[in-house]
N, C-alpha and C positions, 0 to 999 in steps of 0.2 A: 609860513605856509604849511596845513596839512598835507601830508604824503600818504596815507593810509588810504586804499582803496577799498572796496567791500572782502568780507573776509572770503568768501569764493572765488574774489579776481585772483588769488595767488597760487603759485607752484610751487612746490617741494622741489626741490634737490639739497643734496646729503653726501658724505663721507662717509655714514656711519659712525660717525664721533660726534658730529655736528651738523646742524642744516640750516638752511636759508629758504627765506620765501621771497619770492620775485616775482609784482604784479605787472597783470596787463599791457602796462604800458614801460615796460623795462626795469624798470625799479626794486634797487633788495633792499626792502624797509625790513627785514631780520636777520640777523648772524652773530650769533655770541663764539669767541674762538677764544680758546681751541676744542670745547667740549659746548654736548649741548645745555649743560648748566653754568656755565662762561657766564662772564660779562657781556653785553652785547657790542656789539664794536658799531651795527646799522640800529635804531630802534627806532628810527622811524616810524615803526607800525602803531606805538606806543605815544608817539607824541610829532614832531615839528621836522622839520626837516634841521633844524637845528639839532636835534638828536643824533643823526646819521642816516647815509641812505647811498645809494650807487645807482645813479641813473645811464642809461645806454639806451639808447635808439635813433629817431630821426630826429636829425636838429628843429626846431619850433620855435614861435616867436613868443619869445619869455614871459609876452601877458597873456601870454593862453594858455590853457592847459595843456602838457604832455601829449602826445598820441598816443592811441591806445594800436596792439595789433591786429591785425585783421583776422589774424589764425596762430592757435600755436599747440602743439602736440608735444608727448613725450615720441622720442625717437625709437619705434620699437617698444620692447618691452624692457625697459631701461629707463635708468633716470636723471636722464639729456634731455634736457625742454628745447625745443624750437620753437619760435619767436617771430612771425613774419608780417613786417608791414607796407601796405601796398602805400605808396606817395607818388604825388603830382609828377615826380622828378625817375620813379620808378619802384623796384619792390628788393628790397633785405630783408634777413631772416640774423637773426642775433641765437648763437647755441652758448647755453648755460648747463654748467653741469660741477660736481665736483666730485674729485675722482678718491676712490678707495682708499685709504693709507693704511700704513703698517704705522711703523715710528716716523714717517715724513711729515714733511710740516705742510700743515691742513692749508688746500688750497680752492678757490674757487675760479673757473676758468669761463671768459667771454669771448666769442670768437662771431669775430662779426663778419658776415659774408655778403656778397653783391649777388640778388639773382638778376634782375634786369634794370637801365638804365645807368646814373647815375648819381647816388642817393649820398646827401653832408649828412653827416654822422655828428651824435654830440653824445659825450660823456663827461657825467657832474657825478664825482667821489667826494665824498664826504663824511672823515671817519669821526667816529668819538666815542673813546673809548666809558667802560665802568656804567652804561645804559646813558651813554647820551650825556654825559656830566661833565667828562675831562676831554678838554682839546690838545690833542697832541702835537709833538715837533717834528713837522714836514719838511725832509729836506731831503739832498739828491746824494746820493752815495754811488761809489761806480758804474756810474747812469743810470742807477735805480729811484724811484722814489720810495722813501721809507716813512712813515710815520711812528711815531715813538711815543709812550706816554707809562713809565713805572714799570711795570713789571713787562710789557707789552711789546710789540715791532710788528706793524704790518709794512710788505712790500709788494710794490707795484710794478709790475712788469707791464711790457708794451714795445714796439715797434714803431708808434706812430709818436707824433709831439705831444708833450703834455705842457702845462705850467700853470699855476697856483694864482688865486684870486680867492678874494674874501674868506680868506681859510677854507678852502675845495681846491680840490685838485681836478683841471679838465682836460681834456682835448675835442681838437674840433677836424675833423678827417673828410673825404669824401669815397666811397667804395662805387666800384665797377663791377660787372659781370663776372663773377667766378674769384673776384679776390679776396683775401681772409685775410683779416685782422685781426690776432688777440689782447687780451688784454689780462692777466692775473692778476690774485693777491694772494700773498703767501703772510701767515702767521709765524713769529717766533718770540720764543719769549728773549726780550728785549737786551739780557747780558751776553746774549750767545753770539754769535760769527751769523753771518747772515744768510739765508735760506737759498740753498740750489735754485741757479736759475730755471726757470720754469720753461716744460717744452711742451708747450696746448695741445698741437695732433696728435704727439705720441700717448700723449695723457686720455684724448681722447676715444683714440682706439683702443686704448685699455679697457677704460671704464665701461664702454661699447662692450666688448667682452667679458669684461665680469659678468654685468645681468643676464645678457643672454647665458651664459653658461650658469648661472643662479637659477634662473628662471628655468631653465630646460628640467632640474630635478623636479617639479612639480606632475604631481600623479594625480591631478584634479585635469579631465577635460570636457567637463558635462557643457551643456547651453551656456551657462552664465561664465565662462572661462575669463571673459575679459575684464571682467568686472573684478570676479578671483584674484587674477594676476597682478592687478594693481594695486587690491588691498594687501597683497603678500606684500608687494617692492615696498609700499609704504610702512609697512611692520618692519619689514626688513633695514629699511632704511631708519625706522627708529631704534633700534638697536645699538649700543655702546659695543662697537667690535672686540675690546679689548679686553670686555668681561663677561660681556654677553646678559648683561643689562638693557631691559629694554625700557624707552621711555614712556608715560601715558600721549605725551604730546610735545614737540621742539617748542612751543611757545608759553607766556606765562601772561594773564593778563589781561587775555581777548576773552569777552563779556558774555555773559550769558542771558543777560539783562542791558540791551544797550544803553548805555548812560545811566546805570545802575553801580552795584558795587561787589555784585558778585562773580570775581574777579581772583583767578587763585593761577599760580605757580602750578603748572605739569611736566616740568623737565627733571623730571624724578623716575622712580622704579615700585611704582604701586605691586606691592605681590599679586594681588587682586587682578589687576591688569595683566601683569606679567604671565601669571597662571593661565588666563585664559588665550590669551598671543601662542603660550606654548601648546595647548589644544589645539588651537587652527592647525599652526603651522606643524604639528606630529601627524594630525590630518588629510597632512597635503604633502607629506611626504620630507621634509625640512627637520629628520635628524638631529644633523650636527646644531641646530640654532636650541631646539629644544634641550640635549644632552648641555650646550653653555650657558643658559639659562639655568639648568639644574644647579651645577657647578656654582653660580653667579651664587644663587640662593646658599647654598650650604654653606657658602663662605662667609654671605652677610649674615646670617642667622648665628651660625657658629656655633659655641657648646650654649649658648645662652636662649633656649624657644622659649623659655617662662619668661622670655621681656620683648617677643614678638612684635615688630615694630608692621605697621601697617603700607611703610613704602622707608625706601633708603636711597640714598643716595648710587648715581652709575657705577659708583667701584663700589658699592655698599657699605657706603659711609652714615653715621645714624644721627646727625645733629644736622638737622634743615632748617632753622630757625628763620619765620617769617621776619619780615622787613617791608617799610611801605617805601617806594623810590618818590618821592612826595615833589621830583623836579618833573616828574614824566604828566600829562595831560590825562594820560590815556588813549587809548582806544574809543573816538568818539566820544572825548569826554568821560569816558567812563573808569571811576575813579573808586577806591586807591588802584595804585599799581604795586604789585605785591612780588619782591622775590623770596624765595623759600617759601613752607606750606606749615604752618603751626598744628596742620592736623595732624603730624608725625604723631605725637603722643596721643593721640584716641586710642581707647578700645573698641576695635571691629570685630569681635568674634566671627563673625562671616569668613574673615582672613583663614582662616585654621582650616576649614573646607574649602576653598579654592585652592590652598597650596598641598593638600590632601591628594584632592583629585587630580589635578596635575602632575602629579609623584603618579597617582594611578595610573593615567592615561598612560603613564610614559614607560612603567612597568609591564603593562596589558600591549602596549605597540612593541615591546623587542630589544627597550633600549637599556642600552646595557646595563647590567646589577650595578648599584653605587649600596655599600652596605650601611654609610651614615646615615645615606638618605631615608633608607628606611630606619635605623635609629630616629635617627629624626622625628620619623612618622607618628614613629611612638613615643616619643617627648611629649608631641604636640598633643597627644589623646590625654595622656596622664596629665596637664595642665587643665586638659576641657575636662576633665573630669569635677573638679571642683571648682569652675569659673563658665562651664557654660550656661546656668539659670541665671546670671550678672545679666543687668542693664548693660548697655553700651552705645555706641554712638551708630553704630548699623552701617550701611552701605556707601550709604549718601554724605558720610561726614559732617550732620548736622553738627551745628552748634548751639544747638539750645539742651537741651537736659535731656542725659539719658535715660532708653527705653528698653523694653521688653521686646526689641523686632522680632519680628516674625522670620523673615528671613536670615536675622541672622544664627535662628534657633536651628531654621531647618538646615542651613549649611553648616552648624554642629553636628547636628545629627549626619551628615555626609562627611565630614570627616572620621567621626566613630565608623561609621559601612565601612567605610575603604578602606580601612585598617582592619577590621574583620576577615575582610577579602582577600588581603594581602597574609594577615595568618593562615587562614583558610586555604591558601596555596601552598604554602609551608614555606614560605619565603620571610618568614620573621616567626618570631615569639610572642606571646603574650599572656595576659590574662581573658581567652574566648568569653565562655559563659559569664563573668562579671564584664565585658565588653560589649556582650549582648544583651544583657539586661540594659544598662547603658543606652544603648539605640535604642531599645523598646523605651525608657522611661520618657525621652528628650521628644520622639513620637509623639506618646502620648501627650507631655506636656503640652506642646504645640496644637494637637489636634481639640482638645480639651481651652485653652485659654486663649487663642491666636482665629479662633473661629467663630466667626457670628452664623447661627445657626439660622435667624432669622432671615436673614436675606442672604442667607448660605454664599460667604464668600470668607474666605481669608484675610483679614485686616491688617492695617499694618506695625501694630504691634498689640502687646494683649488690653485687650480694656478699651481699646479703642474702636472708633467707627470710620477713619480713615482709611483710604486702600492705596495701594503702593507696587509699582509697578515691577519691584522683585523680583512679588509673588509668582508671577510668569515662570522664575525658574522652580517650581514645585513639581512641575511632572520631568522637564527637563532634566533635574538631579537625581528623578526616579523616589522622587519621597512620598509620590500619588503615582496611582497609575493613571495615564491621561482621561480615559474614562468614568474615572471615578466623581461624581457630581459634585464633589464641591471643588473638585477642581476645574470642570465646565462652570459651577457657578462663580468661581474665581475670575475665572478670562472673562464672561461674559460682564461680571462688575463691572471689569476694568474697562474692557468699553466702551459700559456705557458711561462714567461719570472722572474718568483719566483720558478719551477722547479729546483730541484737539478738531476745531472742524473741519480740517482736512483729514483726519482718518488719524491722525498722530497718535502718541500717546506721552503724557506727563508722567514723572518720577512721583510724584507724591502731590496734592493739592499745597496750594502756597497760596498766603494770606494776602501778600501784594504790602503786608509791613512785617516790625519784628514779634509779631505775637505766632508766628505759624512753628508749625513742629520743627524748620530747621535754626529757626532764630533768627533769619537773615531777613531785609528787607525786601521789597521788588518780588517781580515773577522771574519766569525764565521760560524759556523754549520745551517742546518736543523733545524730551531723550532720546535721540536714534537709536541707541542699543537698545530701551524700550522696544521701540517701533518693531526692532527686527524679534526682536523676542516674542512678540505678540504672534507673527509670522510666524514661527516654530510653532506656537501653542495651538495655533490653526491648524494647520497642516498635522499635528499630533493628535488631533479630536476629531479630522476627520476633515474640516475643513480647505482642502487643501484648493480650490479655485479660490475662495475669498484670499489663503495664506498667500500665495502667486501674485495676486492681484495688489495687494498688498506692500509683498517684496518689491514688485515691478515701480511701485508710487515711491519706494524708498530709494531707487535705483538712480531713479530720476530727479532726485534733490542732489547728486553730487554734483562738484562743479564742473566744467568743459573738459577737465583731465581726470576725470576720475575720485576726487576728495574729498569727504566729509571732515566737520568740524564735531565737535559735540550734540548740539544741538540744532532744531528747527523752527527760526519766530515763525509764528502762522501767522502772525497781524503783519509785523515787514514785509515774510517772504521772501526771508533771507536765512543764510546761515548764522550761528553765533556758536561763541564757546573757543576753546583753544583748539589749534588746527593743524594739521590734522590732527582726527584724534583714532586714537588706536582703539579704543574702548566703540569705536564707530564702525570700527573698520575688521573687527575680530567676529562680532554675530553677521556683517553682512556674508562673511565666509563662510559660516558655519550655514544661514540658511541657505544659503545656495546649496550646499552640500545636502542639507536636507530633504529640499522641492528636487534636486537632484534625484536622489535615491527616491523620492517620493511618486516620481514622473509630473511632479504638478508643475510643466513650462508649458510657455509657451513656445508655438511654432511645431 
């Protein structure tokens, strides 16, 4: 039986080392533990319920489908899901949450509560560990249930009866008015002594207490605050605590192309991504995440910037090597299922200026000198020096043959600026005047070969007649001034012939086979980060009602808690892409902050 609901029906909750998604109707079809590039222990999302999966809610009659709930919200500004469904018999609310850790062993907690009547409870666990492949040995240890399987132990706590059938572990209970029920599990790896028993409320009040006191630092409170604040938790909550690695997204696999096969691995540390997470949140006032981020960086990079790698592993590990898991279904059929990301070895040039500017931002905000870091800086310029006219693989991680992007010329050229700047304040050394020739040369290059004069738009790489939804970041980076007409004739390209027909906006045209510039078959969705970028560009030229109005339609695609995926089908009319995604969730910040200072809200 499929267990995968649509990829909107699910909620985040996290540790901050690891996360889980739990749809609509009680269900955790995701959790890889102990980390969020783990093995999955539920993957359900991915394939059969034979995979794995942990069901809780109202007991139901087996040949029906699950109920789904009626209502469920995060709890405050935290990220504690509530869960409430009304039934013939009466109404419960199921709290899911997983609470912070330092070195404790990563746990996820269910606390099932009675609001009125009284409601039979069923709970169907079913573990398996290595994505779904290895059935483990369930058996009862000092009243515990443990599962085991190689390197592995999960254990189950509980107060209520359990007992095993058809390899699943369940129980069947009934709650009353005001009474709570938990239920844990606790990871550990499998040689060790067995994991502190678990205490739900106290865990719970803590975790209560983190975000709010997390969330209280935030120095954003314009109109769009709410929206703000949960794409912070969600940044936040992708986050590796222990390095301060942040992920592109906890899942690998969820399609962009439903029943397609464009299909990749994001439980990684894209610098790309990372670099821009650290902008928001230095933005909005989140310090210390950006200063461990920095740290993350300088450590993965090391003495080595001339072998720049475009994403690394959460403790910044540099060998990601894909794999297809060839027992999983997929997501809707959609096939392969891929762990690791083979795009480790591209060259992005692009990467060199986003980790640039990030180092800027973060020097221009206050935060404290790191003096590698600016070595660093100028590592990385002395490499573009004689590698930034190279081809390479650009933004989007095609895999078809490298180009001349456009975009990735002009975030060379942003990282030479910002190194300028950074001499120019007398905060490093360099060679100025042969650095500024440099900026001027890369300039001109781009302006000169990366420009169709004829229908005055920036294209997406040189020679070409394709446009590319990038380009958006040109006045953004400050490489045009917004006024400047080919940078209005830029946005206006873009949408007219990158338009989805609800106002979206596409990453680059796609062929629908493998002859298109990325190499891949299929379409894909709506780039969200697009969408919102385009918003910026509006609102920068002047636009700023259509930018608003805009924002307001992008607002409105996330799902009932707050959450974007990657992308937006306009023929479904649904989400697609791996979920959350951070890369979704970092321009919705930034333009709010924008129409913010802009006054363009409404109300």
């Amino acid at each position: 039986m499929d267990v995968a609901g649509r990829i909107e029906d699910y909620a985040l909750i996290g540790d901050m080392q690891t996360a889980a998604l739990v749809c609509r109707d009680g269900t955790v079809d995701w959790l890889c533990l102990p980390r969020f590039d783990s093995h999955a222990v539920f993957a359900g999302l991915l394939g059969t319920e034979e995979h794995g999966f942990w069901r809780l809610g109202p007991a139901y009659n087996p040949d029906a489908e699950p109920p789904t709930a009626a209502r469920r919200t995060y709890r405050g500004d935290s990220l504690v899901l509530e869960s409430e469904w009304d039934t013939p018999r009466g109404t419960v609310r199921v709290i899911d949450f997983m609470p912070p850790r330092g070195s404790d062993s990563p746990q996820l907690v269910r606390i099932v509560e009675g609001v009125t009547g009284r409601v039979p409870m069923h709970s169907a666990l079913r573990m398996r560990f290595s994505y779904g492949r290895v059935v483990p040995w369930v058996h009862k240890f000092d009243g515990r249930t443990v599962a085991v399987a190689g390197p592995d132990s999960v254990w189950l706590d509980t107060t209520t009866e359990t007992y095993g059938k058809d390899l699943t572990t369940y129980a069947d209970f009934t709650v009353s008015p005001g009474e709570r029920i938990a239920f844990t599990i606790s990871w550990q790896p499998s040689h060790k002594e067995q994991p502190a028993l678990a205490e739900p409320e106290a865990a719970l009040t803590a975790t209560e207490d983190f975000w709010r006191e997390w969330v209280d630092h935030c120095t954003y409170h314009g109109p769009y605050r709410e929206a703000v604040i949960r794409s912070l938790i969600t940044l936040k909550a992708l986050t590796y605590a222990p390095t301060g690695g942040i992920v592109a997204a906890p899942t690998t696999s969820l399609p962009e192309d439903v029943g397609g096969s464009r299909n990749w691995d994001y439980r990684f540390t894209w610098l790309r991504d990372a670099a821009i997470t650290l902008s928001s949140l230095l933005r909005t006032g989140y310090r210390e995440e950006a200063r461990a981020w920095r740290e993350w960086l300088l450590r993965a990079v090391a003495g080595d910037p001339e072998n720049l790698q475009i994403m690394y592993g959460i403790a910044g590990e540099r060998e990601l090597g894909e794999m297809e898991l060839d027992w999983l279904p997929g997501y809707e059929a959609s096939q392969p299922v891929r762990a690791g990301n083979g795009a480790v070895g591209q060259l992005q040039l692009d990467v060199y200026g986003e980790v640039t500017e990030a180092l800027h931002l973060a020097h221009m905000t206050g935060l404290a000198r790191n003096d590698y870091a600016s070595l660093l800086q100028l590592k990385l310029i002395r490499y573009l020096e004689d590698h930034w006219n190279e081809p390479d693989e650009g933004i989007w991680e095609v895999r078809g043959p490298r180009r001349h992007f456009v975009h990735s010329k002009v975030m060379a050229w942003v990282a030479v600026d910002r190194t300028i700047k950074l001499i120019e304040s007398g905060d490093a050394d360099g060679p100025l005047e042969k650095w500024r020739e440099l900026r001027d040369d890369i300039h001109r290059d781009v302006c000169e070969k990366g420009y169709d004069k004829e229908r005055n738009t920036f294209t997406q790489s040189y020679g070409s007649k394709e446009l590319d939804a990038s380009l958006l970041l040109i006045p953004q980076m400050g490489f045009l001034p917004p006024d400047d007409k080919r940078v209005i004739g830029t946005i206006e390209a873009i949408q007219r012939e990158l338009s989805t027909p609800d106002g979206f906006i596409l990453r680059y045209p796609t062929s629908g086979d493998d002859e298109g510039v990325d190499g891949l078959e299929g379409d894909e969705g709506a780039f969200l980060a697009c969408s919102f970028w385009m918003a910026d560009d509006l609102a920068m030229i002047g636009r700023v009602d259509e930018a608003r109005k805009l924002f307001e339609k992008l607002l409105a695609l996330r799902n009932d808690l707050g959450l974007l995926a990657e992308e937006w089908d306009s023929k479904l009319q649904r989400q697609v892409g791996n979920f959350p995604q951070a890369f979704s969730h970092v321009p919705l910040i930034d333009t709010a902050l924008r129409l913010t200072a802009s006054g363009a809200y409404g109300g």
